[in-house]
N, C-alpha and C positions, 0 to 999 in steps of 0.2 A: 893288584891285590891277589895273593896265592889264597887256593883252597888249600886246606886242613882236611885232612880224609879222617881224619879221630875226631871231627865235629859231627861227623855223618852216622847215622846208621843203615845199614845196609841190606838188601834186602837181595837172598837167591832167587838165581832166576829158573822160570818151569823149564826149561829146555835142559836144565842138570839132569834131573832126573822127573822129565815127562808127567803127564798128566796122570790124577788120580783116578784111577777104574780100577774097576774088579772085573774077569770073565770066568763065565763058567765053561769049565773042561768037560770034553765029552764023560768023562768019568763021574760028574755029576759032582765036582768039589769046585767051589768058588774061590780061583787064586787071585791073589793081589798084588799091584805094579809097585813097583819101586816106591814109587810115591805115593803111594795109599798105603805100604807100611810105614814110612816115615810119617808121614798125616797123623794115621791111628795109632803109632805108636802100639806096636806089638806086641815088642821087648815088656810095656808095661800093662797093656791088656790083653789079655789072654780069652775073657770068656765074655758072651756078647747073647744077646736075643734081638732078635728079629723080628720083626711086624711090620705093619699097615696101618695106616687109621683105619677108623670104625666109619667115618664119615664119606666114601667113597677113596679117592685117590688109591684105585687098582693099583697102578703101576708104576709105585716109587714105595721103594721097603727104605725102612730106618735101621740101623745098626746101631745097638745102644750097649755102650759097655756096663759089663757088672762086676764087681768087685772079685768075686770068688765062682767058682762051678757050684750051686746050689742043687745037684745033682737032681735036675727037675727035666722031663722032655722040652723046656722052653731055652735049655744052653746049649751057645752053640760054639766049642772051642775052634782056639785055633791049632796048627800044626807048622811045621817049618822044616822044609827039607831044602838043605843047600842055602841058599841064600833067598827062598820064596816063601810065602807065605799062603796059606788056604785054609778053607773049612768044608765040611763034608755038607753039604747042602741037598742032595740027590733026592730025599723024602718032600722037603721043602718046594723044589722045585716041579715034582711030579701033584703036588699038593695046588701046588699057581696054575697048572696048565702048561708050562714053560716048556716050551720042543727043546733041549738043550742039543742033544743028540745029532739032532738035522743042521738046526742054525745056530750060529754065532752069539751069544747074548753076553753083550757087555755093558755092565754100570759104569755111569760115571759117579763117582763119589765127592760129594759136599760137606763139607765139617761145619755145623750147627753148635749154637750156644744156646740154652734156654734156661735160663733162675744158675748160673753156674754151673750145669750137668752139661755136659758136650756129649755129644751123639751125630750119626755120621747119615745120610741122606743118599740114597742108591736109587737113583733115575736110570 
């Protein structure tokens, strides 16, 4: 019995293009990997807020898209030079505590669904 490779559907593997994280650059801008723009989809969101729960969980921010810049202190765009991806984070992060400067701090980023709104999970 031959397989039929047009029965299948097929699924890319993480090693194309690596695992989804964000890190923050000592410049105090949170850039994004190959694969966390491809995930979030850049090309098609552009503006995003950021938070915490209210219920503890310090240290996991959610990145939640929004439609438009609502020109409010809670957007947070993006930018694109070259072929990378970032957002000016630098308020934010002096805001959490975050040594960005000294150490390393990289997200790893989770893609969430909830009532149809997808929003993205930064541990």
């Amino acid at each position: 019995m031959a397989i039929d490779l047009d029965d299948f559907e097929f699924f890319e593997a993480e090693d194309n293009l690596g695992p989804a994280k964000a890190t923050v650059r000592r410049s105090g801008r949170l850039g994004f990997s190959r694969s966390a723009a491809k995930m979030i989809d850049f090309e098609t969101n552009k503006f995003f807020r950021i938070g915490r729960k209210k219920d503890g969980g310090e240290d996991i921010l959610f990145l939640i898209p929004i439609g438009e810049d609502d020109k409010n202190d809670y957007t947070f765009g993006i930018f694109k030079a070259g072929g990378y991806y970032s957002m000016k984070t630098k308020r934010l992060l002096s805001q959490l505590g975050i040594e960005y400067r000294e150490d390393t701090v990289i997200f790893e980023i989770d893609e969430k669904i909830d009532g149809g709104k997808r929003y993205y999970k930064l541990t």
